[in-house]
PyMOL Python script that loads the backbone (N, CA, C, O; Angstrom):
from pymol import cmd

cmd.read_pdbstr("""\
ATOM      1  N   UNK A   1       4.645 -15.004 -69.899  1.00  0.00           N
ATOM      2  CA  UNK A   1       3.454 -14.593 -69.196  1.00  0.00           C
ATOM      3  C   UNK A   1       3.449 -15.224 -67.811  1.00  0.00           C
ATOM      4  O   UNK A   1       3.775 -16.392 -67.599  1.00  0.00           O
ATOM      5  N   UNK A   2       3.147 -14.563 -67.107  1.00  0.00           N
ATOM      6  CA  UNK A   2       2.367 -15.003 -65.327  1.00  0.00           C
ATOM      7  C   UNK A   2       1.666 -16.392 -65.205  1.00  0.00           C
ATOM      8  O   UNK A   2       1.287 -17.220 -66.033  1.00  0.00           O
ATOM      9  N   UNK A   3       1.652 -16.337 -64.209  1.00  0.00           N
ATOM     10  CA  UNK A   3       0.688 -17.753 -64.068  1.00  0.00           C
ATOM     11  C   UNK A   3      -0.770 -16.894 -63.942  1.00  0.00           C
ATOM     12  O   UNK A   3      -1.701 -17.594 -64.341  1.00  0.00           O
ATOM     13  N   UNK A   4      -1.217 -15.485 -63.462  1.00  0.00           N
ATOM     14  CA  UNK A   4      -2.413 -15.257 -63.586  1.00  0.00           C
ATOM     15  C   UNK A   4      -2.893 -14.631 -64.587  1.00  0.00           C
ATOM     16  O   UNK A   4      -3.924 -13.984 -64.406  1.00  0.00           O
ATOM     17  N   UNK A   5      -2.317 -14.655 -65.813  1.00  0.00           N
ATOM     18  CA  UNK A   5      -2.405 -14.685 -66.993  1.00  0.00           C
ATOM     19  C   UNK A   5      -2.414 -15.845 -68.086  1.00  0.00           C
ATOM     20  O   UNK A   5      -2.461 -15.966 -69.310  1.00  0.00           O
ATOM     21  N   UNK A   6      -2.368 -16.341 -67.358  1.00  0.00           N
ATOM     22  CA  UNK A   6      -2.673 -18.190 -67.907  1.00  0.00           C
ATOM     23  C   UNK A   6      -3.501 -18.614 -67.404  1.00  0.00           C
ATOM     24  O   UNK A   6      -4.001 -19.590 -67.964  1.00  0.00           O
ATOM     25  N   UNK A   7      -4.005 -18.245 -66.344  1.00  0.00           N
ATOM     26  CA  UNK A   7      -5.080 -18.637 -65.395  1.00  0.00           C
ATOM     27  C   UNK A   7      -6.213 -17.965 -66.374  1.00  0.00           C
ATOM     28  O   UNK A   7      -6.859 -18.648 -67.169  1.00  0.00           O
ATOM     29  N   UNK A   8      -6.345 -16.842 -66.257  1.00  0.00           N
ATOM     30  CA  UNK A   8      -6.880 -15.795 -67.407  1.00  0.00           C
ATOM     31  C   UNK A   8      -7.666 -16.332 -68.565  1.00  0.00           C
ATOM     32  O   UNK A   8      -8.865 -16.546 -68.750  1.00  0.00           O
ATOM     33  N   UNK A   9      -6.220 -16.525 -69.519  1.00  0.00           N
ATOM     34  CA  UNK A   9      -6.450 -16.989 -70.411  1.00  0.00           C
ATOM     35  C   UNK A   9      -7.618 -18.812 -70.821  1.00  0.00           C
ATOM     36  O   UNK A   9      -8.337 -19.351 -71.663  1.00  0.00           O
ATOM     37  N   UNK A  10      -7.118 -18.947 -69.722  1.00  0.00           N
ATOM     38  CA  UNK A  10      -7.733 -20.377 -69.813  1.00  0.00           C
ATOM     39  C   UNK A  10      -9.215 -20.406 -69.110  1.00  0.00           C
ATOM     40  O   UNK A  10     -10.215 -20.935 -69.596  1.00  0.00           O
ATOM     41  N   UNK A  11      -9.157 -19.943 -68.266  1.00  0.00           N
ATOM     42  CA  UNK A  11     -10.615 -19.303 -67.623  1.00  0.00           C
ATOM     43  C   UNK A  11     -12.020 -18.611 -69.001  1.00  0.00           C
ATOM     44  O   UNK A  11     -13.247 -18.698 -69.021  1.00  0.00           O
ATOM     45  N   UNK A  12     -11.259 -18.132 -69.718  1.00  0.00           N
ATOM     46  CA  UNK A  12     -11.753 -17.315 -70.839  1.00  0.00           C
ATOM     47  C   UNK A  12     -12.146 -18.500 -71.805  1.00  0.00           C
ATOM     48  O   UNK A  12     -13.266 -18.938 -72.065  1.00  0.00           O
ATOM     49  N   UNK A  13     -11.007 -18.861 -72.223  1.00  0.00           N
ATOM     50  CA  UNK A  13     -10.807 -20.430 -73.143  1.00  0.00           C
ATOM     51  C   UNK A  13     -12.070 -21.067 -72.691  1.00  0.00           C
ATOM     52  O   UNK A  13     -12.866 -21.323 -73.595  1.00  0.00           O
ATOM     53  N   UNK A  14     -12.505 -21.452 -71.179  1.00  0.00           N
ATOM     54  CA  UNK A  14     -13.378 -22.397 -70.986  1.00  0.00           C
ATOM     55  C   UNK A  14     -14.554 -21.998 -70.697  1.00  0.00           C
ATOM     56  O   UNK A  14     -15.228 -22.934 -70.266  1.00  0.00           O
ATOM     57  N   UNK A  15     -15.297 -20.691 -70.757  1.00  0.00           N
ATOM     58  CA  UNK A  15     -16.254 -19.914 -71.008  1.00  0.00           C
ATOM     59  C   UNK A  15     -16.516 -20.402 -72.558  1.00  0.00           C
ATOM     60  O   UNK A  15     -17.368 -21.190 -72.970  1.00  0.00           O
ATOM     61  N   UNK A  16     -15.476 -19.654 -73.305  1.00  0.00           N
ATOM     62  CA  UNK A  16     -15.742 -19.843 -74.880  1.00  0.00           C
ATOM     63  C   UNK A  16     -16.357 -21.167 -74.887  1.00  0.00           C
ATOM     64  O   UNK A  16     -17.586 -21.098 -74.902  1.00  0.00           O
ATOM     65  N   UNK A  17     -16.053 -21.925 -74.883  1.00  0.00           N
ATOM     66  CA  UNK A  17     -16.169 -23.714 -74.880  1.00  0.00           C
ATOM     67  C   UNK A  17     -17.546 -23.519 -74.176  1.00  0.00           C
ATOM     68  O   UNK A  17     -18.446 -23.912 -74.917  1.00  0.00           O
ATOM     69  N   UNK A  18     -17.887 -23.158 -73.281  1.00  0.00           N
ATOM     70  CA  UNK A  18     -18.844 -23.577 -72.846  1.00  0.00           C
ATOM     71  C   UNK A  18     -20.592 -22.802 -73.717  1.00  0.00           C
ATOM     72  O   UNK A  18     -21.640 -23.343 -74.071  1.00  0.00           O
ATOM     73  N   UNK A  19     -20.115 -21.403 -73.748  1.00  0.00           N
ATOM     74  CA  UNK A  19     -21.062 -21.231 -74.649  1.00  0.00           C
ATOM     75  C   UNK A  19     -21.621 -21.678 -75.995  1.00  0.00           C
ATOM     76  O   UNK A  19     -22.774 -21.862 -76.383  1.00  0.00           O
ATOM     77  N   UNK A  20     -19.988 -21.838 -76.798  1.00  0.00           N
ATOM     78  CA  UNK A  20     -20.289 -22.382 -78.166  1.00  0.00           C
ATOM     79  C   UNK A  20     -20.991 -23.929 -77.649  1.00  0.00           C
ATOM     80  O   UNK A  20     -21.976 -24.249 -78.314  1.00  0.00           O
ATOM     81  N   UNK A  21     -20.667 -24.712 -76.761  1.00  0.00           N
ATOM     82  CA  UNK A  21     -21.659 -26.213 -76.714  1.00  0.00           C
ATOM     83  C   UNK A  21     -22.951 -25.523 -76.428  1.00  0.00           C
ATOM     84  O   UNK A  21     -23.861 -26.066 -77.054  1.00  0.00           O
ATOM     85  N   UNK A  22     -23.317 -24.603 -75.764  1.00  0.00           N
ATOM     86  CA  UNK A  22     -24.665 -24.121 -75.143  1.00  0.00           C
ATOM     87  C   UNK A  22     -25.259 -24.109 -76.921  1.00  0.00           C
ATOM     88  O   UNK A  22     -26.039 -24.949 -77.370  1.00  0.00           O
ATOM     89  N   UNK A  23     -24.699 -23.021 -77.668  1.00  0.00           N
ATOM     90  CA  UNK A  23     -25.577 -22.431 -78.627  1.00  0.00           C
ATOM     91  C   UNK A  23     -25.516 -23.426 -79.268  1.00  0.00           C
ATOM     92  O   UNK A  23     -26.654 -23.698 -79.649  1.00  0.00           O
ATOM     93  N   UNK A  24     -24.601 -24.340 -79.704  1.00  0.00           N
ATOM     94  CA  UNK A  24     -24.785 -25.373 -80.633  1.00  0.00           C
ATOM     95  C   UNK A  24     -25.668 -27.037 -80.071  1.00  0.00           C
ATOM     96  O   UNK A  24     -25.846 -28.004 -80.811  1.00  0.00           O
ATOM     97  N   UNK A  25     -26.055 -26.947 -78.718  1.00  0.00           N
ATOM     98  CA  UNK A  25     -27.096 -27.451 -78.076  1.00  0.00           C
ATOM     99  C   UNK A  25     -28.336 -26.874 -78.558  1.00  0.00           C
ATOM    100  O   UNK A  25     -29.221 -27.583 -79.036  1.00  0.00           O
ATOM    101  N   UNK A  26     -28.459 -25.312 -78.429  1.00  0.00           N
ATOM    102  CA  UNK A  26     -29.726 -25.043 -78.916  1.00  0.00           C
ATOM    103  C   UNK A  26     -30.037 -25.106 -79.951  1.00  0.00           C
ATOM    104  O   UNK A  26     -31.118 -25.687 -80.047  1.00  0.00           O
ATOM    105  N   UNK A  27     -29.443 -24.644 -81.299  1.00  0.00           N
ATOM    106  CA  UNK A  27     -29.367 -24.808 -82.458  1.00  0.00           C
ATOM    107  C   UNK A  27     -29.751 -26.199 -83.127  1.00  0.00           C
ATOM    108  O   UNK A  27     -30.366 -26.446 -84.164  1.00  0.00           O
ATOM    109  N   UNK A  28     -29.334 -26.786 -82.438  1.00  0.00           N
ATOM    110  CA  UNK A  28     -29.691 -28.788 -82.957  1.00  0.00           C
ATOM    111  C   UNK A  28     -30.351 -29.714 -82.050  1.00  0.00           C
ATOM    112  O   UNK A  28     -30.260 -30.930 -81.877  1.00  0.00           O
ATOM    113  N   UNK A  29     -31.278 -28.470 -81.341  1.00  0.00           N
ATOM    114  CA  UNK A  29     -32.454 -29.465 -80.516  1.00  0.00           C
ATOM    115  C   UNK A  29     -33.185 -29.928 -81.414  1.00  0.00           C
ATOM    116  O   UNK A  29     -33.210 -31.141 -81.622  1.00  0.00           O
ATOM    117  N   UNK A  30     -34.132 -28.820 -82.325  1.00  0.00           N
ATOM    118  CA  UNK A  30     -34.904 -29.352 -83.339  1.00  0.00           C
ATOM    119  C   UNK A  30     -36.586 -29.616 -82.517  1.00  0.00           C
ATOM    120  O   UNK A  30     -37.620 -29.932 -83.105  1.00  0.00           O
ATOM    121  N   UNK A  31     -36.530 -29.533 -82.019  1.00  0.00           N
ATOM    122  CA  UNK A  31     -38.014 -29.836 -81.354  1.00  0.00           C
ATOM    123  C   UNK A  31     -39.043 -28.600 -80.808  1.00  0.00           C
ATOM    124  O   UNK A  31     -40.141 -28.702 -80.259  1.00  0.00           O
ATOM    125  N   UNK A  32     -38.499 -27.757 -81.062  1.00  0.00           N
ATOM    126  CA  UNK A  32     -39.193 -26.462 -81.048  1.00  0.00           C
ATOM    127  C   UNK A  32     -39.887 -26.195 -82.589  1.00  0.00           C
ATOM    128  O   UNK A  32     -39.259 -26.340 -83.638  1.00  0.00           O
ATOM    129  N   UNK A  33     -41.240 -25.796 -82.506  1.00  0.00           N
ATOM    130  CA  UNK A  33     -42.057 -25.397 -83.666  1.00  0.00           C
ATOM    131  C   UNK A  33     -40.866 -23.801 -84.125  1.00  0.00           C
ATOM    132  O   UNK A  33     -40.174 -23.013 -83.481  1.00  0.00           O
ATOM    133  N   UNK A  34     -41.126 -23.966 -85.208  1.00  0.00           N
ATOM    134  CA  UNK A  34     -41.032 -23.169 -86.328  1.00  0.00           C
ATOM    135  C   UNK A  34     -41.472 -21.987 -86.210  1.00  0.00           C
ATOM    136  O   UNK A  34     -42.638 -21.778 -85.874  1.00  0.00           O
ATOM    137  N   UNK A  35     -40.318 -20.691 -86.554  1.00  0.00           N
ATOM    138  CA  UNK A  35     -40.960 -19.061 -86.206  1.00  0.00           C
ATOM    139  C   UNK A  35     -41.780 -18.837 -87.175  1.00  0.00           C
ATOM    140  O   UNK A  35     -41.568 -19.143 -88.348  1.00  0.00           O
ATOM    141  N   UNK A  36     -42.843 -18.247 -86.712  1.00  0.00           N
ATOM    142  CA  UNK A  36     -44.273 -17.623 -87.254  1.00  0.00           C
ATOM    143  C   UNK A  36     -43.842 -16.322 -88.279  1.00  0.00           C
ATOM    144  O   UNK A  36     -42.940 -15.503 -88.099  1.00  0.00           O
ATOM    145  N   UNK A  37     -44.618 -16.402 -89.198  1.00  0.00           N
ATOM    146  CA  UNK A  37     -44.353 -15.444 -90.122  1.00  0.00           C
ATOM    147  C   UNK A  37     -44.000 -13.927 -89.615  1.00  0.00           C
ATOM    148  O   UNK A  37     -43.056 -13.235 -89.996  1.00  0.00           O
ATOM    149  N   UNK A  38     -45.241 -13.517 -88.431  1.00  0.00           N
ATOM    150  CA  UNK A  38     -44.984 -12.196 -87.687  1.00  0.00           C
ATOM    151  C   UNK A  38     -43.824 -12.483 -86.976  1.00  0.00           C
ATOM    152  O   UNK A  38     -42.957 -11.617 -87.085  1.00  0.00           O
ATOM    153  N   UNK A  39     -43.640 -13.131 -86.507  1.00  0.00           N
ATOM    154  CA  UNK A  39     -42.050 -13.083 -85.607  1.00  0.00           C
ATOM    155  C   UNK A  39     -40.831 -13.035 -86.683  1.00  0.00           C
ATOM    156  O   UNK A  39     -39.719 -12.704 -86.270  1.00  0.00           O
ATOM    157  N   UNK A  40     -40.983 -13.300 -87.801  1.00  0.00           N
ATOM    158  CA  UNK A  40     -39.882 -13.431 -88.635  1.00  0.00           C
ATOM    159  C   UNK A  40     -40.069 -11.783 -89.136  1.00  0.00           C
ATOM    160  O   UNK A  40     -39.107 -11.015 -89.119  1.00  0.00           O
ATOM    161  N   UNK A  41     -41.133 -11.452 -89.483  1.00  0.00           N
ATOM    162  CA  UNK A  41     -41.187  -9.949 -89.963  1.00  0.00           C
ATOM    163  C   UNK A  41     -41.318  -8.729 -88.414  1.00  0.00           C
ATOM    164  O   UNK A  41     -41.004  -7.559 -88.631  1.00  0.00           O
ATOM    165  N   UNK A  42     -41.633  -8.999 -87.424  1.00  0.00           N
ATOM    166  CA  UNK A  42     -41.196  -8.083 -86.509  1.00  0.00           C
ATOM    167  C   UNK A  42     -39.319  -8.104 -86.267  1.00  0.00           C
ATOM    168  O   UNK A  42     -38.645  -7.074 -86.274  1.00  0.00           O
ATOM    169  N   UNK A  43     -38.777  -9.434 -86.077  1.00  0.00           N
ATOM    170  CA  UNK A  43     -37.292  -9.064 -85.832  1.00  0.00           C
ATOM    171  C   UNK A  43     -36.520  -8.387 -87.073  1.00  0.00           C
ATOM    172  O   UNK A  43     -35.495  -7.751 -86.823  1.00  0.00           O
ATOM    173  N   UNK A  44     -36.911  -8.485 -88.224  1.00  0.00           N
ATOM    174  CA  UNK A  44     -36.684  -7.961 -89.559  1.00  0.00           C
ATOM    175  C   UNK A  44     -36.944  -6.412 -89.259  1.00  0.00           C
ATOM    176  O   UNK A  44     -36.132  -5.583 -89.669  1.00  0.00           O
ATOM    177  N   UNK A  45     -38.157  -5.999 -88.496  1.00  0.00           N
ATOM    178  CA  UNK A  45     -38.533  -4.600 -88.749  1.00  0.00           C
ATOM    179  C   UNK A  45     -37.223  -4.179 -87.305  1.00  0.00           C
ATOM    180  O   UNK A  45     -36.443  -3.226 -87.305  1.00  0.00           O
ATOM    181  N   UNK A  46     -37.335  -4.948 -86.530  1.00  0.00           N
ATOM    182  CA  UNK A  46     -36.900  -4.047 -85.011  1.00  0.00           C
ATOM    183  C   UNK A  46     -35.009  -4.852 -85.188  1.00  0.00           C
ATOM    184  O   UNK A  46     -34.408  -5.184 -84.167  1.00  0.00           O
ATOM    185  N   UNK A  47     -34.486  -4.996 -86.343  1.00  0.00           N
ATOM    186  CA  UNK A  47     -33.260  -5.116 -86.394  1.00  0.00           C
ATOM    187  C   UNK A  47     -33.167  -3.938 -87.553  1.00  0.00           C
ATOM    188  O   UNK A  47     -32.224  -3.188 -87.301  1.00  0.00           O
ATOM    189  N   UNK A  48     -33.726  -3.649 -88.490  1.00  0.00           N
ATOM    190  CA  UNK A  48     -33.529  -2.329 -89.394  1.00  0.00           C
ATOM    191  C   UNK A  48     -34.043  -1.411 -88.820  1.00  0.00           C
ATOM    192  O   UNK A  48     -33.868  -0.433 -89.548  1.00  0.00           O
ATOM    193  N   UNK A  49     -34.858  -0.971 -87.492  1.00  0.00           N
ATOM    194  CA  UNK A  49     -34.754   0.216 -86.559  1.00  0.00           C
ATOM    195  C   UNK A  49     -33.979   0.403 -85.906  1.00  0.00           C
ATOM    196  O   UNK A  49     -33.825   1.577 -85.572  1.00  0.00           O
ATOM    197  N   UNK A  50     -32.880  -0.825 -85.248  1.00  0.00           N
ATOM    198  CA  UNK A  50     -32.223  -0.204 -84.542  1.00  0.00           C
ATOM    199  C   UNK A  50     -31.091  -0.263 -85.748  1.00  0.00           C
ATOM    200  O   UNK A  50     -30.531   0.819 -85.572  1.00  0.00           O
ATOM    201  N   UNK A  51     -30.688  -0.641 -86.427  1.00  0.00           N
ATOM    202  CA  UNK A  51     -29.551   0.078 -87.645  1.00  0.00           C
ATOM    203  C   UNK A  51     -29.917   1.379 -88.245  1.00  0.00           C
ATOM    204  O   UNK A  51     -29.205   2.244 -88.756  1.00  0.00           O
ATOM    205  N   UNK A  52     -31.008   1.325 -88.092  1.00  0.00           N
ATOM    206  CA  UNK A  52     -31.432   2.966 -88.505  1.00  0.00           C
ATOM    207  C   UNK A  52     -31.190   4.036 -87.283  1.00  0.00           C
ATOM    208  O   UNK A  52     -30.970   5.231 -87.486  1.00  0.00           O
ATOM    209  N   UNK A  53     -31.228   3.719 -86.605  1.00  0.00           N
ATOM    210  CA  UNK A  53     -30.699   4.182 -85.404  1.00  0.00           C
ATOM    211  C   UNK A  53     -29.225   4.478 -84.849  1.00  0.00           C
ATOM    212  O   UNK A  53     -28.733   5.520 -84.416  1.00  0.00           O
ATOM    213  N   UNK A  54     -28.732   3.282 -85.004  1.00  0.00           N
ATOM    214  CA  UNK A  54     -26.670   3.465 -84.800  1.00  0.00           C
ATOM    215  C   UNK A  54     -26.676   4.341 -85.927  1.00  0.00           C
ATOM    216  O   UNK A  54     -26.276   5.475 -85.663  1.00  0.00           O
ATOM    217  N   UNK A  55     -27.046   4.118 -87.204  1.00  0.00           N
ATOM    218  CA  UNK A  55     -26.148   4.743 -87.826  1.00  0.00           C
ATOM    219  C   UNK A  55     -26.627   6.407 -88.142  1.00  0.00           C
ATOM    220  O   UNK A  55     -26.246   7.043 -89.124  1.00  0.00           O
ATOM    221  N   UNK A  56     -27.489   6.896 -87.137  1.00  0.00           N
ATOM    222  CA  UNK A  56     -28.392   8.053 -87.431  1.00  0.00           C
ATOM    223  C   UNK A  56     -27.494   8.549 -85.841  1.00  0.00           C
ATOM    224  O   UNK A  56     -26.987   9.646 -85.603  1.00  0.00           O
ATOM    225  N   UNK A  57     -27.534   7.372 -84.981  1.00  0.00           N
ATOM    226  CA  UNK A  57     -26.609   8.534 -84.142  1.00  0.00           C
ATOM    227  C   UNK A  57     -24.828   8.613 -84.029  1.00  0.00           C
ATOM    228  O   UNK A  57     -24.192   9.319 -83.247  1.00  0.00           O
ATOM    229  N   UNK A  58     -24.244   7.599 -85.130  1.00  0.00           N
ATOM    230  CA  UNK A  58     -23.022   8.093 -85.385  1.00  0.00           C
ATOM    231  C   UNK A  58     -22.970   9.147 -86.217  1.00  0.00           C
ATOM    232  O   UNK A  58     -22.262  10.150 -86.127  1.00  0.00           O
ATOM    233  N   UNK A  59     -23.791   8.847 -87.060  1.00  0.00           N
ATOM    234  CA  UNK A  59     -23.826  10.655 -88.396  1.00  0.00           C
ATOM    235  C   UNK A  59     -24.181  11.533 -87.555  1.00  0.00           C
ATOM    236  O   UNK A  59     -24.041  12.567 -88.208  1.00  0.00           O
ATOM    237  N   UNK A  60     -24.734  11.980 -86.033  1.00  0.00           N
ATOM    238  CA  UNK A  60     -24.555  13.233 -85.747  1.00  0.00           C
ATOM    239  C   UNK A  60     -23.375  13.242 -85.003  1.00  0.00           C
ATOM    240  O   UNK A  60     -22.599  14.196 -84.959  1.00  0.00           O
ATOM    241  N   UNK A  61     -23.208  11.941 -84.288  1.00  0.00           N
ATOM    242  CA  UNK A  61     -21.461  12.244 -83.928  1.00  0.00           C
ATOM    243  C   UNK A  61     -20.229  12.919 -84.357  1.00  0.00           C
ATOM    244  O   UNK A  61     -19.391  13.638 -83.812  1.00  0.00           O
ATOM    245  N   UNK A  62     -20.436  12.383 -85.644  1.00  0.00           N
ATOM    246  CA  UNK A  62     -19.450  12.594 -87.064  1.00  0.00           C
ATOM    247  C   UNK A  62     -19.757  14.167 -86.759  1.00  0.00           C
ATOM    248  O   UNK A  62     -19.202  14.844 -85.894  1.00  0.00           O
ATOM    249  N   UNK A  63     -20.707  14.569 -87.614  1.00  0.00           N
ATOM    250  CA  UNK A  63     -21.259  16.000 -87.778  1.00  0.00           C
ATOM    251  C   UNK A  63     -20.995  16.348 -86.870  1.00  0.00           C
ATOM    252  O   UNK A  63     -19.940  16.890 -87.199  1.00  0.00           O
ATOM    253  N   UNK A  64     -21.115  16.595 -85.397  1.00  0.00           N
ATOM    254  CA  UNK A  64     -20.696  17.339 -84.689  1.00  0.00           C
ATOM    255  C   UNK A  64     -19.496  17.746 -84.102  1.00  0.00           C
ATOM    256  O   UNK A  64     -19.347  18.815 -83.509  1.00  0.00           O
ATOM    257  N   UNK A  65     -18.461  16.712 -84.303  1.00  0.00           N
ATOM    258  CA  UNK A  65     -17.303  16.625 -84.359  1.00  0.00           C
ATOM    259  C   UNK A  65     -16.854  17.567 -85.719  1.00  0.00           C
ATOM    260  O   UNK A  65     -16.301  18.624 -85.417  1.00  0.00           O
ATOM    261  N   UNK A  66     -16.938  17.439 -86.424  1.00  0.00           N
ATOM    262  CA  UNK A  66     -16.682  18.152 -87.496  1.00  0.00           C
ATOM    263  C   UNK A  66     -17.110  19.218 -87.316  1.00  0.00           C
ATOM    264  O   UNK A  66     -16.179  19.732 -86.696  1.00  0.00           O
ATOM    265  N   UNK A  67     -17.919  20.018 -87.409  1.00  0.00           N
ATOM    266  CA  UNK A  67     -18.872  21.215 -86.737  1.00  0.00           C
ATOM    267  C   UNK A  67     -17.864  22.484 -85.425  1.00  0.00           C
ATOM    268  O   UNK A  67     -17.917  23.687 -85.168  1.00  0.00           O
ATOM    269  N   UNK A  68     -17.058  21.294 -84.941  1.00  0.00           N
ATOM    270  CA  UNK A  68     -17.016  22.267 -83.553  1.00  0.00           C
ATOM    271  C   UNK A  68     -18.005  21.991 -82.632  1.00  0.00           C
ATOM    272  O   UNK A  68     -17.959  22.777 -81.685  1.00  0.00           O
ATOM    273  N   UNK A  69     -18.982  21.072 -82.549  1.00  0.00           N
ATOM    274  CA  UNK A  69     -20.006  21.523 -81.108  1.00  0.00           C
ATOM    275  C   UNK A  69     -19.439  20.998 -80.063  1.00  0.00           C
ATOM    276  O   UNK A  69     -19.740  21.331 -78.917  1.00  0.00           O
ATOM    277  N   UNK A  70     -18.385  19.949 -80.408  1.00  0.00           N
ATOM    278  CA  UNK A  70     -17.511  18.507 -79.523  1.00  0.00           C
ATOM    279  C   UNK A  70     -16.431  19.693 -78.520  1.00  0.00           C
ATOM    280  O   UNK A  70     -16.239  19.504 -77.319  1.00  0.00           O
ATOM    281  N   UNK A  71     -15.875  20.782 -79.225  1.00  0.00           N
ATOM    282  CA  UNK A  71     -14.668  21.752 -78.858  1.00  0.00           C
ATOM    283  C   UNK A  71     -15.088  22.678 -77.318  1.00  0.00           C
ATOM    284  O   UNK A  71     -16.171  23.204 -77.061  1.00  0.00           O
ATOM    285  N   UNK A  72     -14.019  22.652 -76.586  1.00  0.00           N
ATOM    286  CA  UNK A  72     -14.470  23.499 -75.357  1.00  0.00           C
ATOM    287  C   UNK A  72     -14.549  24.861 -75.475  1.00  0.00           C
ATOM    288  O   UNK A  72     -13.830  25.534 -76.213  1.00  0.00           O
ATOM    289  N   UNK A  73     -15.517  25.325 -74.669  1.00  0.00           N
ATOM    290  CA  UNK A  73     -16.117  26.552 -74.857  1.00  0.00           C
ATOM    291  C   UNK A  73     -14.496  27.077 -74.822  1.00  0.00           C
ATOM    292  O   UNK A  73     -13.457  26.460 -74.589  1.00  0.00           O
ATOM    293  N   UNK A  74     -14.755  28.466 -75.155  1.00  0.00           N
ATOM    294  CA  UNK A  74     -13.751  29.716 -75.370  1.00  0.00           C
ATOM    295  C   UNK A  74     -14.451  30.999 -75.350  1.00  0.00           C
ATOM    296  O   UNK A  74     -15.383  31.364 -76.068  1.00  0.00           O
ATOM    297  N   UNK A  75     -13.760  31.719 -74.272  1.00  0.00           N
ATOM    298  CA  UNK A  75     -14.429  33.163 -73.949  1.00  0.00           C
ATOM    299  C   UNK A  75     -13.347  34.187 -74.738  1.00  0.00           C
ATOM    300  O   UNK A  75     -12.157  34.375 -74.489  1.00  0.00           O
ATOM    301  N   UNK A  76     -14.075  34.691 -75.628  1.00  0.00           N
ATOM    302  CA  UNK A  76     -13.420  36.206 -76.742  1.00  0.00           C
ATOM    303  C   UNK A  76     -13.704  37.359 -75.711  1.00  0.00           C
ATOM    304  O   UNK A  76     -14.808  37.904 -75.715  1.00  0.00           O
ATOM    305  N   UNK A  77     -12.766  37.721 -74.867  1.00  0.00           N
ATOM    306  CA  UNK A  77     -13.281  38.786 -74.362  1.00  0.00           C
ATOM    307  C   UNK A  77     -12.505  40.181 -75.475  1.00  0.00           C
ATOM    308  O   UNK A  77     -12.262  41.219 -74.859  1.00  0.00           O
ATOM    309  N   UNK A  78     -12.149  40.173 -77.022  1.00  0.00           N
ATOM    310  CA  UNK A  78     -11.502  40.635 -77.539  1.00  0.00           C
ATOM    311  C   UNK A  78     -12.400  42.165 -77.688  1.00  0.00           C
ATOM    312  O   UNK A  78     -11.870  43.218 -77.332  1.00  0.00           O
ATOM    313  N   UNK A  79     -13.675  42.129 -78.203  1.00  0.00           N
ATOM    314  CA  UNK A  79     -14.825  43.113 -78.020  1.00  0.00           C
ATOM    315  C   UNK A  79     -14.937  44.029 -76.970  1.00  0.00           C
ATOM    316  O   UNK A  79     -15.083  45.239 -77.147  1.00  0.00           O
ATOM    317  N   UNK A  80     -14.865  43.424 -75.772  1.00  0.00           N
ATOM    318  CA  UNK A  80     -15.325  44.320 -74.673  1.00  0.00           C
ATOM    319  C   UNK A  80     -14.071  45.165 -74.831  1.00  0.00           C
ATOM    320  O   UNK A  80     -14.269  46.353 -75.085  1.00  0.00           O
ATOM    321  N   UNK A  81     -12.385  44.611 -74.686  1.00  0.00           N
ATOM    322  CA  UNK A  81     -11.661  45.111 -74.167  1.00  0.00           C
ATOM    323  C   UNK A  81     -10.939  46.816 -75.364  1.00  0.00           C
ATOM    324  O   UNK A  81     -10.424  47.901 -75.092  1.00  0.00           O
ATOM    325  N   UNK A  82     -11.270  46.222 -76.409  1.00  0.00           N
ATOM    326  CA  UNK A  82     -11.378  47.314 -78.172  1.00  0.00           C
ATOM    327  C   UNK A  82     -12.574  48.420 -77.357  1.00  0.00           C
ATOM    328  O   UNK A  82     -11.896  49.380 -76.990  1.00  0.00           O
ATOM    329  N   UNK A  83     -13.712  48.602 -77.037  1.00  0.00           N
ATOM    330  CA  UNK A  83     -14.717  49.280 -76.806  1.00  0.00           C
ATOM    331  C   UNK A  83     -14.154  50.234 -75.501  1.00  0.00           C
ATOM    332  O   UNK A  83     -14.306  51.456 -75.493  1.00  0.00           O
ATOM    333  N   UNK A  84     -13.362  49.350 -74.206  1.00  0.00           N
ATOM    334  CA  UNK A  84     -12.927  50.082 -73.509  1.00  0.00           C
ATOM    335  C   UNK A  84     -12.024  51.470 -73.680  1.00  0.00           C
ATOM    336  O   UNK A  84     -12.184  52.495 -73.018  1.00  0.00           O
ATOM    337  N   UNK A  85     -10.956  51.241 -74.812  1.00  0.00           N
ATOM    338  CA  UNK A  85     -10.227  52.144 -75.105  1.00  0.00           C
ATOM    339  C   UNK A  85     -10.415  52.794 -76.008  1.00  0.00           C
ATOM    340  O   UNK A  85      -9.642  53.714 -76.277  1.00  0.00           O
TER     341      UNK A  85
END
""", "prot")
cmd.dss("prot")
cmd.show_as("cartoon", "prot")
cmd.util.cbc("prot")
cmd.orient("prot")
């Protein structure tokens, strides 16, 4: 590999590092009060809406792919040209 592919790599490396200390800073502050019952049951409701959601708009993906609606138009001019003669 390159040197700006090591550069890269290590640049990346020390992001990683830096977030995982961030979240594991926040995680073991401990001095923040305790989530409220409604906050525990709204992220519960608005994390199973939006899964109800991905997976309501990959099933029409799917389906439409399957379907033909995904396929480029195509003109049959086979009709007109039978009628001419």
């Amino acid at each position: 590999m390159r040197i700006g592919a090591w550069s890269l790599v290590a640049a990346l490396l020390a992001l990683l590092a830096g977030v995982g200390w961030y979240a594991y800073s926040g995680l073991t502050a401990g001095s923040a009060p305790p989530m409220p019952v409604e906050g525990i049951i709204a992220l519960a409701a608005g994390a199973t809406v939006s899964l109800i959601v991905g997976v309501g708009l990959m099933a029409l993906v799917f389906y439409s792919s399957r379907h033909g609606y995904d396929d480029l138009p195509t003109r049959d001019d086979s009709d007109e040209t039978e009628q001419r003669d």
